[in-house]
N, C-alpha and C positions, 0 to 999 in steps of 0.2 A: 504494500500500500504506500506510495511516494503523495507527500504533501504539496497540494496543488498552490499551495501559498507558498510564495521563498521569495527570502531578501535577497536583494543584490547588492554588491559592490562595482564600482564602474571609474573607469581611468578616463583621466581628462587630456586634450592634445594643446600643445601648447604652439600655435602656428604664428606667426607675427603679427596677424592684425587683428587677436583675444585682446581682451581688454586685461592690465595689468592687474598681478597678484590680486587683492581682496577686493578690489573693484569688480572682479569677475564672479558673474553669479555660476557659471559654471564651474570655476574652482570651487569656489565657495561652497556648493553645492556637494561636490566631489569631498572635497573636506569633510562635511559636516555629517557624511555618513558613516555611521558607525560601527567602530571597527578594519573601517577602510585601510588606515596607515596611511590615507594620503594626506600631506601637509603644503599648504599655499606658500610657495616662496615669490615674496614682496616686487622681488626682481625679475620675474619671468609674466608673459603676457599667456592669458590659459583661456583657447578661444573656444573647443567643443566635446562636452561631455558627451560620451557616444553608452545609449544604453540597449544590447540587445545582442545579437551573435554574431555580428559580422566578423571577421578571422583577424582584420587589424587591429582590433581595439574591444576583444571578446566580453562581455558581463561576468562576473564570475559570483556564485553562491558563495552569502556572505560568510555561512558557520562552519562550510566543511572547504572553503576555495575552489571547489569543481568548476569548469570551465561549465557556462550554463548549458552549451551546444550539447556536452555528452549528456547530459541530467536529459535533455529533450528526446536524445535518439535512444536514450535506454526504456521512457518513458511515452511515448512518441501519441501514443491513442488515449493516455487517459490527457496528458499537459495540453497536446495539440489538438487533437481529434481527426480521427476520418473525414470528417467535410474539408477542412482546410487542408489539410495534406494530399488527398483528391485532387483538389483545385489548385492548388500550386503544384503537385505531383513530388514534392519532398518532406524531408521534416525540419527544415531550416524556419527559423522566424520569416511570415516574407517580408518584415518592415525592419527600418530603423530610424527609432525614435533619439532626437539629441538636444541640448542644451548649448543654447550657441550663446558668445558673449562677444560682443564685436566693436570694436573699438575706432577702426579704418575698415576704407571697403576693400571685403570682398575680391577675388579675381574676377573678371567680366566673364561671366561661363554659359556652357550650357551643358544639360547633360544628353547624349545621344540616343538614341531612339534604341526597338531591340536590335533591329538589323543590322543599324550601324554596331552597336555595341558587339553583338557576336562577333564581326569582323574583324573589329579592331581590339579584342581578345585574344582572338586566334593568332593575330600578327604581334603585337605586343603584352603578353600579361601580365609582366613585371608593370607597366603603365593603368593599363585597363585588365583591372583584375577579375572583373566577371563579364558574365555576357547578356546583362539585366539593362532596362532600361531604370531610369531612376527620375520616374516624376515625382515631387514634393513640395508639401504646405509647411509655411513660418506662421507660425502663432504669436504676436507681439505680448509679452511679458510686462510690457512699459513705452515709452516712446521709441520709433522703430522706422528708420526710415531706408530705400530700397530703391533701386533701380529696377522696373518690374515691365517688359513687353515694351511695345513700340508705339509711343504716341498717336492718336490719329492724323493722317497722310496729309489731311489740308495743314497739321502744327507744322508737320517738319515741312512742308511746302515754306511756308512763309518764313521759318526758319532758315532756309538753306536759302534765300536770297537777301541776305546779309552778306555784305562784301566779303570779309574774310572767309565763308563756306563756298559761296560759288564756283571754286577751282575747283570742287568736289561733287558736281553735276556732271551730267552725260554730255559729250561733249551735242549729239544732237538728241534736241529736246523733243519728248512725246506730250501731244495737247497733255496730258495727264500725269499728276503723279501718281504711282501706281506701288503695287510690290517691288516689280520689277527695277522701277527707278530707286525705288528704296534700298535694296538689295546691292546695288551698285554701290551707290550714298556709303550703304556701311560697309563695304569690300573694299572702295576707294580710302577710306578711313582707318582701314586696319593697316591697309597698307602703306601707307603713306611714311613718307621719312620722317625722322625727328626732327629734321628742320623747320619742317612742312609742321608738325604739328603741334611744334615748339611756338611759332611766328603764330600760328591759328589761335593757340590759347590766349597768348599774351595780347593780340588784337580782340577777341570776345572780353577779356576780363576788362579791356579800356570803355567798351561801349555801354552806355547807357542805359537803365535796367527796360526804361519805355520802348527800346530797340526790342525790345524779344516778345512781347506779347504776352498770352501768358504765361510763359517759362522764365520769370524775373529773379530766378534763382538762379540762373545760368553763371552770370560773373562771378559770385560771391561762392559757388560751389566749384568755378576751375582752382579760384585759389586757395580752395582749400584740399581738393582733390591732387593739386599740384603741390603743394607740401607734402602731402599722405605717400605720392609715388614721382612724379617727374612730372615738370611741365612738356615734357616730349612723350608723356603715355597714352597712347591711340586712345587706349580706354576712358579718356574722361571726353573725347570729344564723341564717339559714339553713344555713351549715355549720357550727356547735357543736350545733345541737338536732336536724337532718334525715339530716346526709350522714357519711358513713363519716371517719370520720380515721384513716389509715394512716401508720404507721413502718416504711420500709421501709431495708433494708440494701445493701451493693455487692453486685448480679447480681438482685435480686429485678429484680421488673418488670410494670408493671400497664396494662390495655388501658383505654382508652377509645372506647365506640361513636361514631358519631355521635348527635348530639343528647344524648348522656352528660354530666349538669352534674360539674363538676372545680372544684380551685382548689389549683395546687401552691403548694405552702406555702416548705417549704428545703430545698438539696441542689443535690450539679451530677449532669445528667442526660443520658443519650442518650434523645433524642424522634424518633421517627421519623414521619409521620405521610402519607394520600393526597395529594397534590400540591392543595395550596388552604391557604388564611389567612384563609379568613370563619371571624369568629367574634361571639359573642351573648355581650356584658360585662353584668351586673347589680347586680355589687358591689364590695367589694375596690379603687376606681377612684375618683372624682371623679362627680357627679350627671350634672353634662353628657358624662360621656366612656359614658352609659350607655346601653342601646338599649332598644326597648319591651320596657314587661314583658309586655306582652298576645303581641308574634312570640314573647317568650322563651317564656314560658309554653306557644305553643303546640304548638311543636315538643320540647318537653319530655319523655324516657322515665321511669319510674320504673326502670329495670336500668343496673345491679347493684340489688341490697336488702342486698348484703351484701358484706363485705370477700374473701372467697374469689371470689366470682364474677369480681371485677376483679380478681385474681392471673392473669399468665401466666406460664403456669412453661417454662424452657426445658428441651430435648431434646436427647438427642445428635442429631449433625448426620450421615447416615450418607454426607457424601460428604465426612467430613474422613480421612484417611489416617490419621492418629496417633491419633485421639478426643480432640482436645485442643480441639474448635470444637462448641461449643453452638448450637443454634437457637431462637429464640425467632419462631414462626408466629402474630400470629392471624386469629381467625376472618375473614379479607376477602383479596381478591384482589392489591392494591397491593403489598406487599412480607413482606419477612422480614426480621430480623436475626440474624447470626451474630457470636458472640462467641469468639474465640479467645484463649486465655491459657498462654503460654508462659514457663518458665524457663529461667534460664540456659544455655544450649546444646539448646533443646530447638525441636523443629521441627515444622509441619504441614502438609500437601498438601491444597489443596481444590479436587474435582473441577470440571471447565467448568461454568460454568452460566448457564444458556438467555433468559438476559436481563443487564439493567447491571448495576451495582455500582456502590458507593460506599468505600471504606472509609478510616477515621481511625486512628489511632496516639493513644493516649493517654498511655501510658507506654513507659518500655521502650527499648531498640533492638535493632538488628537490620536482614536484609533480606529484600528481596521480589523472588523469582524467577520469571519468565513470559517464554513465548515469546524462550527462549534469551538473557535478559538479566538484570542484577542492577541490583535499587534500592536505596539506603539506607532504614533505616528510623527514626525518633523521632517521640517525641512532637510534635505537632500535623502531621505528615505525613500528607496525603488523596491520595487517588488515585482513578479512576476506573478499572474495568477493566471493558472490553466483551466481551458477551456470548460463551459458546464459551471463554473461557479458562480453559487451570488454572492454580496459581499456589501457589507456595509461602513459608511464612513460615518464618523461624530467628532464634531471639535469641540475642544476645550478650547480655544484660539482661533480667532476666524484662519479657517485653515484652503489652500486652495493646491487642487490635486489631480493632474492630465493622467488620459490612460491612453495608448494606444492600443488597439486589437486589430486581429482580422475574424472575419467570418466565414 
């Protein structure tokens, strides 16, 4: 009989543009869990706690240290269950859920479709280490702002006839601006020299904010994007003149398809995302840490075109007991997130459900009841709860508590 409840412990990565030591909720978080042995040093920037199976940065069971993967394949029908295992055809988590802490933005990315991804698997795997696609939603924790999809075509129209961008148009022009003109726009862009995009920044950042229309954030974010990485990085002129800039708040939360170009900016975030880590860097990064632009370009979609379309808005969750647990579904098969948020003595029951779980503690305490036993609860406590169970929260502290599952 294996307990369908188990704590986790989870390691944090510490990439350059994590926000520093105790600033970072994801260290913080990683710390705070108990028993971990992991300790926040003041001096290192700690950008994402990764919690789940993936083989870079595995979960591991807090009381006995079992990497969680084996606990799952010894266990596989009661933790997982036959429907999920069916439907994905393994017994791996299909998701991974993470805590990002971001301080600078982001590489300019996208991640690749399956096709592509198999491909470029097969040809590099030390790079592209599976053969998944990897669509994924950012859950804002706090203020959270994002480069997300590609402006609607009349912005960057009127955009791109600013003197300094116009060397970056087709040399002959279609009545229309189109995908296809766009797709140039940002090829010509990536491409382009440092000189070229050195001289482009420093001319936007002198003009006028009434010059740009509605994107009057343009000047004031080259120069701070140009501090963050080089006034010569493609990457800040493709997302100032092309891609959406969103300011989001704590509970908003925006999807990213596959092959969706992004570039998270700041903010600590729940990322949940299909179980895979290829990704297509452009910008935002170092010359050599970049991949072709010709693969990037050509798995490239134009959706979103607008800031609404990459909004996913949460739902009640209709197998929370109290209505105190939101859902946030989207569009794909991989998983869900449920957000629960409770006050001070306030409680919620959420039905079994037909696949794993994950879930984190971010604030708060409190505990967690299942199959006739009680956990404690606080911040940066994870747990794994397998498939079939129901499972009840209560704060003692307004406490607030993400699950992710599949079904």
């Amino acid at each position: 009989m294996v307990n369908k409840v188990i704590q986790l412990r989870c390691e944090c990565n510490e990439y350059p543009w994590g926000k520093q030591g105790h600033e970072s909720l994801a260290g913080t978080l990683c710390e705070k869990t108990p028993g971990n042995g992991f300790t926040v040093d003041d001096s290192k920037p700690y950008a994402e706690m990764w919690m789940g199976t993936y083989p870079s940065l595995p979960s591991k069971v807090l009381e006995t240290n079992e990497d969680l993967q084996d606990v799952l394949d010894k266990h596989s029908n009661e933790l997982i269950g036959q429907k999920v295992i069916q439907k994905f055809r393994h017994t791996k988590l299909p998701y991974l859920p993470k805590v990002l802490s971001i301080a600078k933005a982001l590489p300019l990315q996208l991640h690749p479709n399956k096709d592509l991804a198999a491909k470029l698997h097969e040809k590099d795997p030390d790079q592209f280490t599976d053969s998944n696609h990897k669509p994924e939603i950012a859950l804002a924790l706090g203020p959270f702002e994002a480069f997300v999809g590609f402006k609607p075509l009349q912005d960057i129209q009127k955009l791109m006839e600013l003197e300094p961008l116009q060397k970056f148009l087709p040399k002959i022009k279609k009545p229309e601006f189109d995908d296809q003109t766009l797709k140039h726009v940002v090829e010509t862009l990536l491409k382009a020299s440092e000189e070229d995009v050195r001289k482009t920044n420093e001319a936007l950042e002198k003009l006028p904010k009434e010059k740009f229309g509605k994107a009057t954030h343009i000047p004031e974010l080259v120069a701070r994007l140009s501090r963050q990485y080089d006034v010569a990085d493609n990457g800040t002129l493709v997302a100032l003149v092309t891609m959406n800039y969103m300011q989001l708040n704590e509970g908003d939360s925006i999807y990213i398809p596959a092959d969706g170009i992004h570039a998270y900016l700041s903010g600590d975030i729940i990322e949940c995302m299909a179980r895979s880590d290829n990704v297509l860097n452009t910008g935002f990064c170092p010359r050599a840490d970049r991949n072709n632009i010709d693969t990037f370009m050509g798995c490239l979609t134009f959706n979103p075109h607008d800031t609404s379309e990459a909004l996913l808005k949460p739902r009640s969750f209709d197998g929370s007991k109290n209505g105190k647990t939101q859902i946030y579904a989207p569009p794909m098969s991989e998983f869900n997130m449920l957000a629960t948020t409770l006050q001070d003595g306030e409680s919620d029951t959420i039905r079994p459900i037909a696949g794993p779980s994950i879930m984190i503690i971010t604030e708060g305490e409190g505990t967690l009841k299942a199959e006739g036993k009680e956990h404690k609860l606080s911040a940066g406590y994870i747990f794994f709860i397998g498939q079939g169970t129901e499972f009840e929260f209560s704060a003692t502290k307004k406490m607030k508590a993400f699950t992710a599952h599949a079904e």
